[in-house]
C-alpha positions, 0 to 999 in steps of 0.5 A, spaced: 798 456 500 796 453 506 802 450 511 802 447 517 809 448 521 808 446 528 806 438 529 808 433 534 808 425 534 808 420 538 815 421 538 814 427 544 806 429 547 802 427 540 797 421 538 799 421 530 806 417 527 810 422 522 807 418 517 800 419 519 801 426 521 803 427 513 797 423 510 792 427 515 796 434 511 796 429 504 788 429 506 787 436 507 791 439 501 797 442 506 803 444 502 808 445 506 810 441 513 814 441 519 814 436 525 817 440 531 816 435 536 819 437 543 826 435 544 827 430 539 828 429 531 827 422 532 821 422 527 823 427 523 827 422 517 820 419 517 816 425 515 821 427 510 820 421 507 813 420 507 813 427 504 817 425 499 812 419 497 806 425 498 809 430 494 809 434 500 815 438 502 817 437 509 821 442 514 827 439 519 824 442 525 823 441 533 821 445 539 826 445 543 824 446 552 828 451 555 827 456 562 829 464 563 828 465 571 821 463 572 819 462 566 818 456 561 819 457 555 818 453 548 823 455 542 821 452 535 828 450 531 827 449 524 831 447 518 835 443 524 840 437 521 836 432 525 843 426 525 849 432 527 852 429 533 852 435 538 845 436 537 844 429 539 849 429 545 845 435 547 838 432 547 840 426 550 842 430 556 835 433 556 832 427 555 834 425 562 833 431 565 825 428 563 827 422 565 829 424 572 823 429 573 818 424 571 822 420 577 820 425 581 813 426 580 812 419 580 814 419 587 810 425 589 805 421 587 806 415 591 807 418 598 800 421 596 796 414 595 797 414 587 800 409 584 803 410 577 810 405 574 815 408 570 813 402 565 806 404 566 808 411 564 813 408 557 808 403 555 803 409 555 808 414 551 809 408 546 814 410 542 816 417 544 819 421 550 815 420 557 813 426 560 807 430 564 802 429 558 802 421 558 803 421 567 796 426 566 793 421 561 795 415 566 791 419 572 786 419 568 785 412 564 786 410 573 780 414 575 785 418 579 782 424 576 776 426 571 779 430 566 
């Protein structure tokens, strides 16, 4: 049995929606799946209904960001109840932690010549959560960087 139980969409820092994302397991005869964007389930109703329509069974999940002392640390999360209200409530809170980090960046960038908007950086993140990977993809698409 092959599984894959550790994905992202667009909803965080990956390129696929949910529902592509099961289509692509669909075509590689995964059995079993979990989409564990990072702090958000914004997509995960989507990847289970999909799964449904596919036959491919599909796990709650997320992988949730958290720090210890100087460390960064992802905690993947699975079988989570993507609509409780706490949850929610706490990722909200993160989200803006986000929000303001990006802020942040995008000034230090600014006071070094490179210019990068907040609309820039939502509209590369399309439907998802902005953060470095999409600010690293912006540096790029510019020219400010090569890779």
């Amino acid at each position: 049995m092959c599984v894959e139980l550790h994905t992202h969409s667009v909803y965080s820092d990956g390129t696929a929606t949910p529902a592509e994302l099961i289509q692509m397991a669909a075509d590689r005869r995964i059995q079993g799946f979990a989409l564990t964007d990072h702090d958000t389930v914004e997509g995960v109703q989507e990847a289970i209904r999909h799964g449904r329509e596919l036959g491919i069974p599909v796990v709650s999940g997320i992988e949730i960001s958290a720090a210890h002392r100087q460390y960064s640390l992802h905690i993947l999360g699975y079988g989570i109840d993507p609509k409780n209200q706490e949850l929610l409530d706490w990722l909200a809170r993160l989200q803006q932690g986000r929000i303001e980090r990006n802020r942040n960046i995008l000034e230090k960038l600014a006071v070094m010549g490179i210019s990068i908007t907040a609309q820039e950086l939502q509209q590369v993140s399309g439907c998802g959560q902005a953060g470095r990977p999409h600010i690293a993809r912006l540096l790029k698409d510019k020219g400010y960087v090569t890779n």
